[in-house]
NURO-387786 format. One record per residue (C-alpha): residue in one letter; x, y, z. Coordinates in Angstrom, 2 decimals. Last residue first. Layout:
# residues N
R type      px      py      pz
R    a       X       Y       Z
...
END
This chain:
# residues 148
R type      px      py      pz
R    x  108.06   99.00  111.24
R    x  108.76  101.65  108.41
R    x  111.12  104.46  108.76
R    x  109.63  108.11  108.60
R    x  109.08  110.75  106.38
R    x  108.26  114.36  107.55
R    x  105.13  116.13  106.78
R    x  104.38  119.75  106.08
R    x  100.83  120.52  105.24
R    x   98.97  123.51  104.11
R    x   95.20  123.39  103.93
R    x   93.39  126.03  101.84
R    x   90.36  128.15  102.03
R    x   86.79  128.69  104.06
R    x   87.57  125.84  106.50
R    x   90.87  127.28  107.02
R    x   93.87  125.10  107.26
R    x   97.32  125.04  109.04
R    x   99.09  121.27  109.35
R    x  102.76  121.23  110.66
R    x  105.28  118.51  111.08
R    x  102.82  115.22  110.63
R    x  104.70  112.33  110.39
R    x  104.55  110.12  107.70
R    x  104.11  106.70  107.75
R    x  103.57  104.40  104.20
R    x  100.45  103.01  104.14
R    x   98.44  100.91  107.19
R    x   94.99  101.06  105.38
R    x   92.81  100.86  107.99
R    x   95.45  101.40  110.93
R    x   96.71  104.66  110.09
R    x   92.89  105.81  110.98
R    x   94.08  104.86  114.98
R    x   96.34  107.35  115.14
R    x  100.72  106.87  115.77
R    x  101.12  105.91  112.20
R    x  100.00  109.17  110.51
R    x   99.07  108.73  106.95
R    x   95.22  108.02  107.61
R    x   95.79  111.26  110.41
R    x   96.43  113.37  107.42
R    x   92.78  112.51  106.36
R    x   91.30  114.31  109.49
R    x   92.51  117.39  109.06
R    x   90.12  117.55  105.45
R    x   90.49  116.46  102.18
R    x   88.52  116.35   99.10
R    x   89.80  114.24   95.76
R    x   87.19  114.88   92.49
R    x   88.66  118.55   91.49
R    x   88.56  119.06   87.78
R    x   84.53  121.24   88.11
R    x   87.07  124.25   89.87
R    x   83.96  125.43   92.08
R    x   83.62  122.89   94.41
R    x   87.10  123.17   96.56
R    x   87.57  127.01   96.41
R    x   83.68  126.44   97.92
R    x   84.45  124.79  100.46
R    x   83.59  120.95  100.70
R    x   87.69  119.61  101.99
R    x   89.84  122.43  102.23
R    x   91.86  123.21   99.27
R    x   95.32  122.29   98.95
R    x   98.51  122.49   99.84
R    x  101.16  119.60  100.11
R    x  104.31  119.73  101.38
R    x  106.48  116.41  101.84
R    x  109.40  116.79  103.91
R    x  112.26  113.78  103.88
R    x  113.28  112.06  107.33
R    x  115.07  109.32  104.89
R    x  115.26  110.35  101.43
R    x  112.04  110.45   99.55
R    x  111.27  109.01   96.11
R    x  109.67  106.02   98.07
R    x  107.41  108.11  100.43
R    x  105.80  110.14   97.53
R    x  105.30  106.94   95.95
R    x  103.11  106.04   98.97
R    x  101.69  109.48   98.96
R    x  100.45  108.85   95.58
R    x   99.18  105.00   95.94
R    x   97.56  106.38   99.23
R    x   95.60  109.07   97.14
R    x   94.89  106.99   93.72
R    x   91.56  105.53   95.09
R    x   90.72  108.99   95.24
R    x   91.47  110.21   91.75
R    x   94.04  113.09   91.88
R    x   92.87  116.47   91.09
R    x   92.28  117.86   94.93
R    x   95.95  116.18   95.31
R    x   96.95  118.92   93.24
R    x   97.00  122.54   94.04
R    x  100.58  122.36   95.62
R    x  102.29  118.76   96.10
R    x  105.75  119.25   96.92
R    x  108.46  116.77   97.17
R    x  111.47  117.33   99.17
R    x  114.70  115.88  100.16
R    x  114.20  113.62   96.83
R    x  116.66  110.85   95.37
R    x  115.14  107.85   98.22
R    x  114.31  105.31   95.95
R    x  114.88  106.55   92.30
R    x  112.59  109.05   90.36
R    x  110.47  108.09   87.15
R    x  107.30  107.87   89.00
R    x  106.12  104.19   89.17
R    x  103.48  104.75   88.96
R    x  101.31  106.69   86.32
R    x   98.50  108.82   88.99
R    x  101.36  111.37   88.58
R    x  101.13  111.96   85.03
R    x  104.65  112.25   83.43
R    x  106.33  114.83   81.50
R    x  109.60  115.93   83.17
R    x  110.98  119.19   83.07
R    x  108.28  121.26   83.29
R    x  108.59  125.17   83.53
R    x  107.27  125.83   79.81
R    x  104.40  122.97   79.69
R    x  104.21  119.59   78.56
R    x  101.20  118.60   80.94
R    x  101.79  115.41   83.06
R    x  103.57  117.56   85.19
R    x  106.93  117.31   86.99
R    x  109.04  119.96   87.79
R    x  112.09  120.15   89.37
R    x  112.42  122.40   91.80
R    x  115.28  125.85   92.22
R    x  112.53  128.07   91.76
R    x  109.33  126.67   92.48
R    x  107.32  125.36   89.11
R    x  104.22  127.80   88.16
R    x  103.59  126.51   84.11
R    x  101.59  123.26   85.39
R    x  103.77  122.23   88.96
R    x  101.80  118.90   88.95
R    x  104.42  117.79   91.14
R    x  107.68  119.94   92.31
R    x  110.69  117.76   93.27
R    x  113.78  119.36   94.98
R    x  116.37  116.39   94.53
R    x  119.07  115.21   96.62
R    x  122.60  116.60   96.06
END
């Protein structure tokens, strides 16, 4: 059975995930910080990775290097999930750890078939559903797909 990975869960990990955190906290079962690659997962173990309230926390330059290693640990046509806040609001600016805003327009970097995809050309992802509110949070499902 593939794995149900939960990053940066902190104390709040999904039922039925495993956790990962860099914090040793009740809830995690592996300690490891996610900007540390590579994660301690093999090539394609995970049908699903989660990323909820975290890639707000992760460095910038560390963003494609994440999703990247999010696309490794991921069986083929595995679902990533990330929520987060949106972009500037002010969810976003008041927590003084977040460093890493995002807005629609950054899934398209990750999204083969748009011209962003072409700057950076990381692992493709296709984007099943993307919901946000200017004044809140983004939530993201995306699907992996098979490299050129």
């Amino acid at each position: 059975m593939k794995i149900l990975l939960d990053v940066g869960c902190g104390n709040a990990k999904h039922e039925h995930y495993i956790g990962m955190d860099k914090r040793k906290l009740d809830g995690v079962d592996v300690v490891h910080d996610a900007e540390d690659f590579p994660w301690p997962f093999e090539d394609e173990s995970c049908s699903v990775v989660i990323l909820s309230q975290i890639m707000e926390h992760i460095k910038p330059w560390f963003s494609i290097d994440v999703m990247n290693e999010c696309w490794r640990i991921s069986e083929p046509e595995g679902y990533l999930c990330i929520k987060m806040p949106y972009g500037m609001n002010a969810t976003y600016v008041q927590d003084p750890t977040h460093c890493n805003p995002w807005n629609e327009n950054t899934l398209q970097y990750f999204n083969r078939d748009h011209e962003f995809y072409r700057i950076y050309r990381p692992k493709p992802w296709n984007i099943e559903k993307a919901i946000w509110d200017i004044h809140s949070n983004m939530d993201i499902v995306m699907r992996k797909q098979a490299e050129d």
